[in-house]
Short mmCIF file of the C-alpha atoms (twelve columns), coordinates in Angstrom:
data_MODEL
# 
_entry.id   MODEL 
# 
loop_
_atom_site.group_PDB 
_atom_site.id 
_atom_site.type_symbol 
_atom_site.label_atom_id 
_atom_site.label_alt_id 
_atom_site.label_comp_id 
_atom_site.label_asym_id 
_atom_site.label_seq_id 
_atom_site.Cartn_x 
_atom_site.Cartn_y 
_atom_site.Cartn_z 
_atom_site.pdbx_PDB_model_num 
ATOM 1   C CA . UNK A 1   0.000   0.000  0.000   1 
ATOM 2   C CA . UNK A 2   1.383   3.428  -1.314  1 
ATOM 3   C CA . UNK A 3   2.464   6.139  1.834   1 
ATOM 4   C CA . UNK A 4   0.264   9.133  0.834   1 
ATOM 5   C CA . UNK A 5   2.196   12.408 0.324   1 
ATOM 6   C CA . UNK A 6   -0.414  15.483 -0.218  1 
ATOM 7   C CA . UNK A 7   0.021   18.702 -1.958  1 
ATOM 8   C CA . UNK A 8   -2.224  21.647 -2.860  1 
ATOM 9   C CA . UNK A 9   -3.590  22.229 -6.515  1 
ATOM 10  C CA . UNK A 10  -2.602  26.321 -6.598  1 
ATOM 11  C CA . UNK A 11  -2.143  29.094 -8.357  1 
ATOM 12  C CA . UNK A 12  -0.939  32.680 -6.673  1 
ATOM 13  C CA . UNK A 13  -2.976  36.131 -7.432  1 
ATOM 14  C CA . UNK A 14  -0.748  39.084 -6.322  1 
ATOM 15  C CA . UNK A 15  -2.663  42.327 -4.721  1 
ATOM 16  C CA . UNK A 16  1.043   44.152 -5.651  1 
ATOM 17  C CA . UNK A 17  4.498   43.214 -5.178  1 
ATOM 18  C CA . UNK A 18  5.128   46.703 -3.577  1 
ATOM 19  C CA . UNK A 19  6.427   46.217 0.113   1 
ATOM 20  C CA . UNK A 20  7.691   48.497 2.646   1 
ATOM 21  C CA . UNK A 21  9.969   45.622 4.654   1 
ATOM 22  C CA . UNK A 22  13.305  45.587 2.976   1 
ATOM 23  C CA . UNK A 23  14.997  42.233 3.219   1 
ATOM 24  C CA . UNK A 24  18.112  41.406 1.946   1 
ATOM 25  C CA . UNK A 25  16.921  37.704 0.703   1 
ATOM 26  C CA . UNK A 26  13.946  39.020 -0.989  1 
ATOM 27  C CA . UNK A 27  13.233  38.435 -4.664  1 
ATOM 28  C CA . UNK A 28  9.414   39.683 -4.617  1 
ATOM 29  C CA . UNK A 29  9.353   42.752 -3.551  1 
ATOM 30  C CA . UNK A 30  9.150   46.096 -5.401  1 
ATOM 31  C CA . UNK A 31  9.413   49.513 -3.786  1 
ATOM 32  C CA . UNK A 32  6.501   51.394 -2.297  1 
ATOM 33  C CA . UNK A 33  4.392   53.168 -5.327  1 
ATOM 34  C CA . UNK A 34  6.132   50.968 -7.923  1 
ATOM 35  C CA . UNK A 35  3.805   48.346 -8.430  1 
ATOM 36  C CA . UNK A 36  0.247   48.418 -9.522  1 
ATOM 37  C CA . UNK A 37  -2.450  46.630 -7.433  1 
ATOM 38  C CA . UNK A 38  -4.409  44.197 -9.178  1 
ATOM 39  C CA . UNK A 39  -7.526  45.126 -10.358 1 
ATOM 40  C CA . UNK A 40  -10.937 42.991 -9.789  1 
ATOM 41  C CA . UNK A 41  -11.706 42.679 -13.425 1 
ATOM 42  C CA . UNK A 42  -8.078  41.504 -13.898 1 
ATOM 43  C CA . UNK A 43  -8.663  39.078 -11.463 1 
ATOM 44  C CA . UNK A 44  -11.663 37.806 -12.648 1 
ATOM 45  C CA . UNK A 45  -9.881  37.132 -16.336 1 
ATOM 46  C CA . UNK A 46  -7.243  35.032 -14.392 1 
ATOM 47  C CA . UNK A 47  -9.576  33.260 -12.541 1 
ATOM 48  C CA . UNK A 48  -12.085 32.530 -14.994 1 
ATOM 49  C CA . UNK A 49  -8.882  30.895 -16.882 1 
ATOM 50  C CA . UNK A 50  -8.359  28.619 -14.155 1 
ATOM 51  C CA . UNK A 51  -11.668 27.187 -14.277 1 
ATOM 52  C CA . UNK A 52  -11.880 23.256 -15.050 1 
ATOM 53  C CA . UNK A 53  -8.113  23.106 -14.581 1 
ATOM 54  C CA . UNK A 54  -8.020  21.284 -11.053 1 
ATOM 55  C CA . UNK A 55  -6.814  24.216 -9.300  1 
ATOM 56  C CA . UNK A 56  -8.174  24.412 -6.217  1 
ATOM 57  C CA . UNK A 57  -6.470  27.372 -4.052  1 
ATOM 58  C CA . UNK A 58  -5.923  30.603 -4.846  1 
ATOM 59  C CA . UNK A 59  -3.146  31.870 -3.022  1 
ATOM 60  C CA . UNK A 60  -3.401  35.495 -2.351  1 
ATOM 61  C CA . UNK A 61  0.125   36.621 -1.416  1 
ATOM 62  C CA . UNK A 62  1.052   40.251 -0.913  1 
ATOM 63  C CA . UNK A 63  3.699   42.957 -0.141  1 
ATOM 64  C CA . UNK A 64  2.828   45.080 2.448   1 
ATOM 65  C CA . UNK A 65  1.607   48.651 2.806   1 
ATOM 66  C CA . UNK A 66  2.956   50.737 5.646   1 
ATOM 67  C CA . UNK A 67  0.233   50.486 8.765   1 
ATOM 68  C CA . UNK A 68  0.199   54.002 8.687   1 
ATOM 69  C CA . UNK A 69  -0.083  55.008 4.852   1 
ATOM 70  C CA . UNK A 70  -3.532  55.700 3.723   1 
ATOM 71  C CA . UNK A 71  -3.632  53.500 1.482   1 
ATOM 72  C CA . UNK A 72  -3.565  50.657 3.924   1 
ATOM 73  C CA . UNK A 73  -7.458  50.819 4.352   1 
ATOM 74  C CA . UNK A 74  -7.893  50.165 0.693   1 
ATOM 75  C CA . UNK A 75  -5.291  47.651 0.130   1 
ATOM 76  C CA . UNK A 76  -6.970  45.459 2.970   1 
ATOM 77  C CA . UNK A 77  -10.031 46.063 1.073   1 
ATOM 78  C CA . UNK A 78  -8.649  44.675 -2.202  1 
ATOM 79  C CA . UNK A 79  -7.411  41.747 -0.511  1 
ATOM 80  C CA . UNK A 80  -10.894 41.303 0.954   1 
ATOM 81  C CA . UNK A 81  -12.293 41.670 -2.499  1 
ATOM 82  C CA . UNK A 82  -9.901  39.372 -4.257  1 
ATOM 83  C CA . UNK A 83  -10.395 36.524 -1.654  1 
ATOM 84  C CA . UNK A 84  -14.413 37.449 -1.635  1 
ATOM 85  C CA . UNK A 85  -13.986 36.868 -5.933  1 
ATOM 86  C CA . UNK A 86  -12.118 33.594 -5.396  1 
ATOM 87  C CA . UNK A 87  -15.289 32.443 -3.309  1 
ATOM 88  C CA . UNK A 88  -17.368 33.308 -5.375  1 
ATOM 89  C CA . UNK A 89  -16.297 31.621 -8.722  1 
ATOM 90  C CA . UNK A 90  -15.882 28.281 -6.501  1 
ATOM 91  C CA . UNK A 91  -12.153 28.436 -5.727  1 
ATOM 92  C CA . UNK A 92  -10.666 28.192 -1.943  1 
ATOM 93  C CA . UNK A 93  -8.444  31.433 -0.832  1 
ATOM 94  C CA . UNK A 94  -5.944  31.428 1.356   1 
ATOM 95  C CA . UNK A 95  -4.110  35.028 2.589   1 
ATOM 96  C CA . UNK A 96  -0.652  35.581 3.173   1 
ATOM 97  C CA . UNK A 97  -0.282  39.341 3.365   1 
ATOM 98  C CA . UNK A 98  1.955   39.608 6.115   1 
ATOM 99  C CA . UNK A 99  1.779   41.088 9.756   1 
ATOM 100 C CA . UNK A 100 -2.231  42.291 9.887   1 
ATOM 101 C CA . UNK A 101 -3.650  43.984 12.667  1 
ATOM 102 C CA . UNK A 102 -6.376  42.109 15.183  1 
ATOM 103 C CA . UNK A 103 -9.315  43.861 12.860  1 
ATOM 104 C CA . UNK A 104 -7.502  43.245 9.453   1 
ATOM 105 C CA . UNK A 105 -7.166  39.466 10.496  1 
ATOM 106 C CA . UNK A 106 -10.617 38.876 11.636  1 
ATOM 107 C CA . UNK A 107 -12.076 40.806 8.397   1 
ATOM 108 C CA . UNK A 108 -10.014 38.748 5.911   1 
ATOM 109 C CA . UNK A 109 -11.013 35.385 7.912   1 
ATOM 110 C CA . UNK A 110 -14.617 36.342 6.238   1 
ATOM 111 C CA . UNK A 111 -13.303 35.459 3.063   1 
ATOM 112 C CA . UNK A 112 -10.287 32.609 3.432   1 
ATOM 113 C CA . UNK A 113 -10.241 29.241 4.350   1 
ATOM 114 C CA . UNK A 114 -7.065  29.621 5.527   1 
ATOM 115 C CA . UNK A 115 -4.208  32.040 6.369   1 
ATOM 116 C CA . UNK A 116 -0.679  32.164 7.070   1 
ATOM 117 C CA . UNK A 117 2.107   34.032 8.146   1 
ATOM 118 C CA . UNK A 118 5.973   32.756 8.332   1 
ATOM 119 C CA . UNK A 119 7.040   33.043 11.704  1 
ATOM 120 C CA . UNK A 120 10.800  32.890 9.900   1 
ATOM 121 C CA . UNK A 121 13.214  33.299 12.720  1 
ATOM 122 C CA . UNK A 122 12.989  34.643 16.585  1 
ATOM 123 C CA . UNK A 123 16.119  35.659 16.831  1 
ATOM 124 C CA . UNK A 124 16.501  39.562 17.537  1 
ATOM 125 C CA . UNK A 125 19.682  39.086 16.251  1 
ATOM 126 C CA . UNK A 126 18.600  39.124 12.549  1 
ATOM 127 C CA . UNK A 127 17.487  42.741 12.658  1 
ATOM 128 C CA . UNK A 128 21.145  43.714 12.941  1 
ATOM 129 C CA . UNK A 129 21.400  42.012 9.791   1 
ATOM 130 C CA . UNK A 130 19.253  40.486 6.886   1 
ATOM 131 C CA . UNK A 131 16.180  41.936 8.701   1 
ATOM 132 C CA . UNK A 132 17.556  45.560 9.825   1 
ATOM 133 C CA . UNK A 133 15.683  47.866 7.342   1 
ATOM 134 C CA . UNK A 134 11.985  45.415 7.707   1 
ATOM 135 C CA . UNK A 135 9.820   46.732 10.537  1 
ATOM 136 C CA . UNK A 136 7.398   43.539 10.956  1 
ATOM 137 C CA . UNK A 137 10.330  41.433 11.246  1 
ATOM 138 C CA . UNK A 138 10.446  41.858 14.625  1 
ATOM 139 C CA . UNK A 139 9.954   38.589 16.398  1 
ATOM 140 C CA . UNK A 140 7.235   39.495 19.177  1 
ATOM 141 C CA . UNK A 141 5.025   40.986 16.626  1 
ATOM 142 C CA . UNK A 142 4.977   37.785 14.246  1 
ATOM 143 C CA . UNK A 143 4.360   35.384 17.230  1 
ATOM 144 C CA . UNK A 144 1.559   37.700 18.286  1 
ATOM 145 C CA . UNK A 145 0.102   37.154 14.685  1 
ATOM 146 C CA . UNK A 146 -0.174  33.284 15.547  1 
ATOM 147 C CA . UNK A 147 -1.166  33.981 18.754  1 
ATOM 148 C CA . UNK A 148 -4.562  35.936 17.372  1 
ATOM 149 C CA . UNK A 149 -4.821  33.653 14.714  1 
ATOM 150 C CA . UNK A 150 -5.395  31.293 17.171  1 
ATOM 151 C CA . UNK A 151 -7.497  33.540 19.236  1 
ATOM 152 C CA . UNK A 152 -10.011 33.880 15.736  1 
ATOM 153 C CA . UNK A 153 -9.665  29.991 14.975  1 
ATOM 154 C CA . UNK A 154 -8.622  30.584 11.696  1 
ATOM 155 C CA . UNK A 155 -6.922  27.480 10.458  1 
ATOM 156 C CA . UNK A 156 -2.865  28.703 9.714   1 
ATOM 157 C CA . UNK A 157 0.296   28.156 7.983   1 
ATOM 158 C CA . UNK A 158 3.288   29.566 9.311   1 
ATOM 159 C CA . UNK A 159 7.274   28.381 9.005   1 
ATOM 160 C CA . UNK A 160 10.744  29.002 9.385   1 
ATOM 161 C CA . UNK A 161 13.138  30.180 7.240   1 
ATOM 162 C CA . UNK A 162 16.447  28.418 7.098   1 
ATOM 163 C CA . UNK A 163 19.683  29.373 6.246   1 
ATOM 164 C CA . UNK A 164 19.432  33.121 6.246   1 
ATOM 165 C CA . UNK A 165 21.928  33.890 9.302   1 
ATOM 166 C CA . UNK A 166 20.188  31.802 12.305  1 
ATOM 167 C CA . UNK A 167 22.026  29.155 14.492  1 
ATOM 168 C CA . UNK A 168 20.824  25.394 14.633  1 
ATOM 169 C CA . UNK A 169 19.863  26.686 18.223  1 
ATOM 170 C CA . UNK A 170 17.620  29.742 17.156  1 
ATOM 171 C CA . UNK A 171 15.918  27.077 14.515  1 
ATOM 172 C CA . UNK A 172 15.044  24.845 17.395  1 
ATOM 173 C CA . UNK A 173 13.506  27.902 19.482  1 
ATOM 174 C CA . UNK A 174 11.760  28.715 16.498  1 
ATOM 175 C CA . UNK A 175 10.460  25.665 16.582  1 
ATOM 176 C CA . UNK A 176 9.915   25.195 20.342  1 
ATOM 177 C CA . UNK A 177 7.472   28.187 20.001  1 
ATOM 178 C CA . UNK A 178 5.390   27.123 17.242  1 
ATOM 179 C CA . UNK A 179 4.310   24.061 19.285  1 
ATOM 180 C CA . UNK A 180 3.855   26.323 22.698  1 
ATOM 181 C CA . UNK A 181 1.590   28.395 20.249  1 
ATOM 182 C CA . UNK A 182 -0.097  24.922 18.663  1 
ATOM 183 C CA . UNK A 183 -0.605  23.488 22.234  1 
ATOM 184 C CA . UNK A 184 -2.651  26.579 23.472  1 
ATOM 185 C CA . UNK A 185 -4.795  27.171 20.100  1 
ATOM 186 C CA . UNK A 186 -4.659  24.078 17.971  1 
ATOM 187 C CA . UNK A 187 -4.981  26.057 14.699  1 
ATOM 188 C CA . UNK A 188 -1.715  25.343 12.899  1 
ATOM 189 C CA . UNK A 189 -2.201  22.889 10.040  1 
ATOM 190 C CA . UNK A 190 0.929   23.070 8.876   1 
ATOM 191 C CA . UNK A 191 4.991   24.285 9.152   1 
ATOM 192 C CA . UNK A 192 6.742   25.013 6.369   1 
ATOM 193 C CA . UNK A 193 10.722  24.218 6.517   1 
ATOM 194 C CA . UNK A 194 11.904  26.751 3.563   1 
ATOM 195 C CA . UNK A 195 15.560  26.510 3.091   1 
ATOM 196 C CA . UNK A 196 17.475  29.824 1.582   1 
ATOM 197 C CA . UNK A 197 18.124  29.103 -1.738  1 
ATOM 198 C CA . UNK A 198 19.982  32.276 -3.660  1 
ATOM 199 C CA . UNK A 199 17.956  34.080 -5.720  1 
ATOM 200 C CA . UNK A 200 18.566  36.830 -9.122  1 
ATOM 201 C CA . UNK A 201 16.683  39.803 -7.292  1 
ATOM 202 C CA . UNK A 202 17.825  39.852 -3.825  1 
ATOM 203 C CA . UNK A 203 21.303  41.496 -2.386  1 
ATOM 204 C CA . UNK A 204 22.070  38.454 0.747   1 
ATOM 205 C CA . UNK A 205 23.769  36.107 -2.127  1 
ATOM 206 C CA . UNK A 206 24.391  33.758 0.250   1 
ATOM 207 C CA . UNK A 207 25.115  29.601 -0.230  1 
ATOM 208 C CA . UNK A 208 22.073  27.632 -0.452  1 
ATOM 209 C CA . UNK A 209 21.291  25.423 2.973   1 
ATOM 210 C CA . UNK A 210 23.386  21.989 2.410   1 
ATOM 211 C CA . UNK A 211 21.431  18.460 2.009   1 
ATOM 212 C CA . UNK A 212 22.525  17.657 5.562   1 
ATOM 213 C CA . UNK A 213 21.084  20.787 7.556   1 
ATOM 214 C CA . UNK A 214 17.699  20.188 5.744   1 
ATOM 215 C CA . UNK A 215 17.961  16.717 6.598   1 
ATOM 216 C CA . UNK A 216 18.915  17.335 10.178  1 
ATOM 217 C CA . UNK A 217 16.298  20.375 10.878  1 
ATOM 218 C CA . UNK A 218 13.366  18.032 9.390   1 
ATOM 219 C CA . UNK A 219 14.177  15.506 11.721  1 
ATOM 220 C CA . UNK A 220 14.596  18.100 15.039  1 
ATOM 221 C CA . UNK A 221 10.905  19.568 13.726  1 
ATOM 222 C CA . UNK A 222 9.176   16.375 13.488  1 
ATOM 223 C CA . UNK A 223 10.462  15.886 16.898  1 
ATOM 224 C CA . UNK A 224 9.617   18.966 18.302  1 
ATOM 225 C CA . UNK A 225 6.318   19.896 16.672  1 
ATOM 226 C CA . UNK A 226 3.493   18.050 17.538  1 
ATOM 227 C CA . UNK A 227 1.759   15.046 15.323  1 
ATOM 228 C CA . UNK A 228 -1.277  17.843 14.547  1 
ATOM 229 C CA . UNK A 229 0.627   19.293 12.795  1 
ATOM 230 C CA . UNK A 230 2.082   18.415 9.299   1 
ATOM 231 C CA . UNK A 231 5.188   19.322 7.931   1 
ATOM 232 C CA . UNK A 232 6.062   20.691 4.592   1 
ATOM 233 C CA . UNK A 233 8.578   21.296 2.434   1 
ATOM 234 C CA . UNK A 234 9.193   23.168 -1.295  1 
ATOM 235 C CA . UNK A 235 10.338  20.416 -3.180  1 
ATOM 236 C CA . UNK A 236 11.256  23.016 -5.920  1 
ATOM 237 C CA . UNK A 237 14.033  24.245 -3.714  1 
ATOM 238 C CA . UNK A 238 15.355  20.986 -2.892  1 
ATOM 239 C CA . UNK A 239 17.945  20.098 -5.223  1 
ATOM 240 C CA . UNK A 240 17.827  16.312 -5.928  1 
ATOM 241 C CA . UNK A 241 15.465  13.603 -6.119  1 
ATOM 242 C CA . UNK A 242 17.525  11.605 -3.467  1 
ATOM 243 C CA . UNK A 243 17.292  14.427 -1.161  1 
ATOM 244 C CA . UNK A 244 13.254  14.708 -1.288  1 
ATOM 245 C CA . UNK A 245 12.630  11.299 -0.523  1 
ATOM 246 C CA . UNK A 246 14.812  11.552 2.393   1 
ATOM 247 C CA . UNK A 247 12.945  14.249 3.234   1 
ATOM 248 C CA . UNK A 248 10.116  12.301 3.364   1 
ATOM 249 C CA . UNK A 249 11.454  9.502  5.305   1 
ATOM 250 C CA . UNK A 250 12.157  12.090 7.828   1 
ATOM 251 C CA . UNK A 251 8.866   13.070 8.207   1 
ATOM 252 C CA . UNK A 252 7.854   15.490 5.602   1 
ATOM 253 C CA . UNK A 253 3.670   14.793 4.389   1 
ATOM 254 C CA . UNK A 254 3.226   17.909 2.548   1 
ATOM 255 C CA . UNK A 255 5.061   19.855 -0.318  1 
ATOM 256 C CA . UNK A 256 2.392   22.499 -0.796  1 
ATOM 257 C CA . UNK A 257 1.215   24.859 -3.400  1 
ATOM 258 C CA . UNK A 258 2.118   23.269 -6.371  1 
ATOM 259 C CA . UNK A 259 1.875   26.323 -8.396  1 
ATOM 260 C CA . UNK A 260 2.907   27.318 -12.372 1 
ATOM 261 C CA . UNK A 261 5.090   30.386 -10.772 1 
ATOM 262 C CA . UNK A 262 6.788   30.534 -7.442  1 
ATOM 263 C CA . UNK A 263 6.044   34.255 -6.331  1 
ATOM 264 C CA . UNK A 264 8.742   34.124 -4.071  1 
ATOM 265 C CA . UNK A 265 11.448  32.022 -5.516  1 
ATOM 266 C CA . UNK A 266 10.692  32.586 -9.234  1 
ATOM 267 C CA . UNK A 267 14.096  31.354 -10.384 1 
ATOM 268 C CA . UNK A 268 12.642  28.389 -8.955  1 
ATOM 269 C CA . UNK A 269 10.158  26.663 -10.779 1 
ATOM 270 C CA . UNK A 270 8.169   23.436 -9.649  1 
ATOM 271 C CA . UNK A 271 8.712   20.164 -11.679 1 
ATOM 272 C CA . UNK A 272 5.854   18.808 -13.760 1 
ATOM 273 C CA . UNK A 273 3.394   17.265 -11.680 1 
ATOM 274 C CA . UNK A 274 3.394   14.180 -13.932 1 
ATOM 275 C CA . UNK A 275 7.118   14.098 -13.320 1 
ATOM 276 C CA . UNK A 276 7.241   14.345 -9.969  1 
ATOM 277 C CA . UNK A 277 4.228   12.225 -9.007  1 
ATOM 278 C CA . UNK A 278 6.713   9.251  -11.102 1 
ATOM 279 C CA . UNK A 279 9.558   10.235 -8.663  1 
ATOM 280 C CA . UNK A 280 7.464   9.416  -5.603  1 
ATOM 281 C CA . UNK A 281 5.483   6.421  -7.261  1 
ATOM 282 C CA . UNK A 282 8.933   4.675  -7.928  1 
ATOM 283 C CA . UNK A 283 10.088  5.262  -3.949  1 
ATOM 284 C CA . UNK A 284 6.135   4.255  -2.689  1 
ATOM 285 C CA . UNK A 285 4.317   7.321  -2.413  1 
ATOM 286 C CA . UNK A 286 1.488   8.169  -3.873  1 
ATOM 287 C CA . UNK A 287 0.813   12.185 -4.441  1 
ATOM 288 C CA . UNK A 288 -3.067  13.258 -3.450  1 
ATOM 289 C CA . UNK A 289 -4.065  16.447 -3.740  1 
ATOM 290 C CA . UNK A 290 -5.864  18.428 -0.468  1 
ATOM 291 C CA . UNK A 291 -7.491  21.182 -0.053  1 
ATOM 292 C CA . UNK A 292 -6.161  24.712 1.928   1 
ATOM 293 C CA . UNK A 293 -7.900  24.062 4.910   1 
ATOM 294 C CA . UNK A 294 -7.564  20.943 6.266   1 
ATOM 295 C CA . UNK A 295 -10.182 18.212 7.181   1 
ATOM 296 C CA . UNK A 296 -9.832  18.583 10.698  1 
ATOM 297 C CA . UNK A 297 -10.779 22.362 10.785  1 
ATOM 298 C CA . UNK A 298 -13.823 22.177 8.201   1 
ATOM 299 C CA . UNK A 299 -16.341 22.627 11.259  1 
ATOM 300 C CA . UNK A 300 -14.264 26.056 12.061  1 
# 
């Protein structure tokens, strides 16, 4: 009998790339005022596309306006919009629009099945470094994001970030608080284990995480993190087949949004889904597509 490996049927819908954080590993991000929002009737044209094509979630992933601009209020609003759209036309959003205030997360849980926010690091000592010029970088105000997401039972994806300056120690805490968080609230379906890989955009240009740290931190996570929770990796950042089924023997169930552009590592694109679906048939898996939310949370 085939070990079931899941993954989500996606395709991303960008409110605008325009961000106000400024970190050094980022290859999505345009300045403030340099990229158009996406309009509604542009979004409907995508969407209507996507129709009859097995897609299933629309990830809605977005820079972020400054809390205090005034256009804030009516990005928020197009983000509402856009996820209200996907709804509509039978598709399943799912938010990632960075750090949101109380109000902003409760209003966008209207309209998402799901929602998520990489916790990334806790470290303060990354905002002396990769994170110094991004304001909602700061550690206590991303942990309070999974704190209310919990508090509004919205079912969540959050993750670490690996290999951009943190110790195997800071990984661990990372990971230590995600399951304090998960214990308390229940609401986080899954963590995401993203390793650095080095992208054309960005200005860290660091070396990618080696086989052996990804290896070693999936094993630490699965031990740390609590069975409710799944873990999942990119396997479009993972650089060999060998590596992703050891991956998987480690512990890895998920390899999420399985999407025809990676918005945030687009010099990284995901294999074909025939291809890869071989890959894992040949080692004993067998590759199911799920939904955003999970099963477990459909009552919420």
């Amino acid at each position: 009998m085939s070990k079931i490996i899941t993954y989500s049927p996606a395709f991303t819908i960008v409110p605008t790339y325009e961000c106000f954080n400024r970190c050094t590993y980022c290859n999505f991000r345009t300045d403030p005022h340099q990229s158009s929002w996406l309009e509604l009737d542009e979004a409907k044209n995508v969407l209507a596309n996507l129709e009859g094509k097995g897609i299933t979630e629309i990830l809605i992933l977005s820079g972020e306006i400054h809390p205090k601009s005034t256009r804030r209020k009516p990005w928020i609003q197009r983000i509402y919009d856009l996820g209200k759209l996907a709804l509509s036309m039978g598709f399943f959003p799912h938010a990632n629009a960075g750090v949101l205030s109380f109000e902003e997360m409760s209003l966008l849980k209207e309209v998402n099945v799901s929602m998520g926010l990489m916790l990334e690091q806790l470290t303060p000592n990354l905002l002396n470094t990769v994170h110094r010029h991004a304001p909602t970088k700061i550690p206590e105000i991303r942990l309070q994001q999974l704190e209310w997401a919990g508090m509004l039972k919205i079912p969540f994806t959050t993750g670490i970030l690996l290999g951009i300056g943190e110790t195997l120690e800071d990984r661990m805490e990372s990971l230590r608080a995600i399951a304090k968080i998960q214990g308390k609230w229940g609401h986080i379906q899954e963590v995401i284990l993203q390793p650095y890989v080095k992208g054309s955009k960005e200005k860290l240009q660091e070396e990618s995480l080696s086989q052996g740290e990804i290896l070693e931190i999936i094993a630490i996570a699965r031990d740390i993190l609590p069975e409710t929770i799944t873990l999942q990796i990119p396997p479009n950042l993972i650089d060999s087949e060998e590596t992703l089924l050891k991956c998987l023997e480690l512990g890895v169930r998920d390899l999420g949004g399985i999407v025809p552009k990676d918005e945030v590592n687009p010099d990284y694109h995901h294999q074909n889904l025939e291809i890869l679906t071989k890959i894992l048939q040949k080692a004993g898996w067998k590759l199911k597509p799920r939904l955003p939310v999970y099963p477990q949370y459909y009552s919420w």
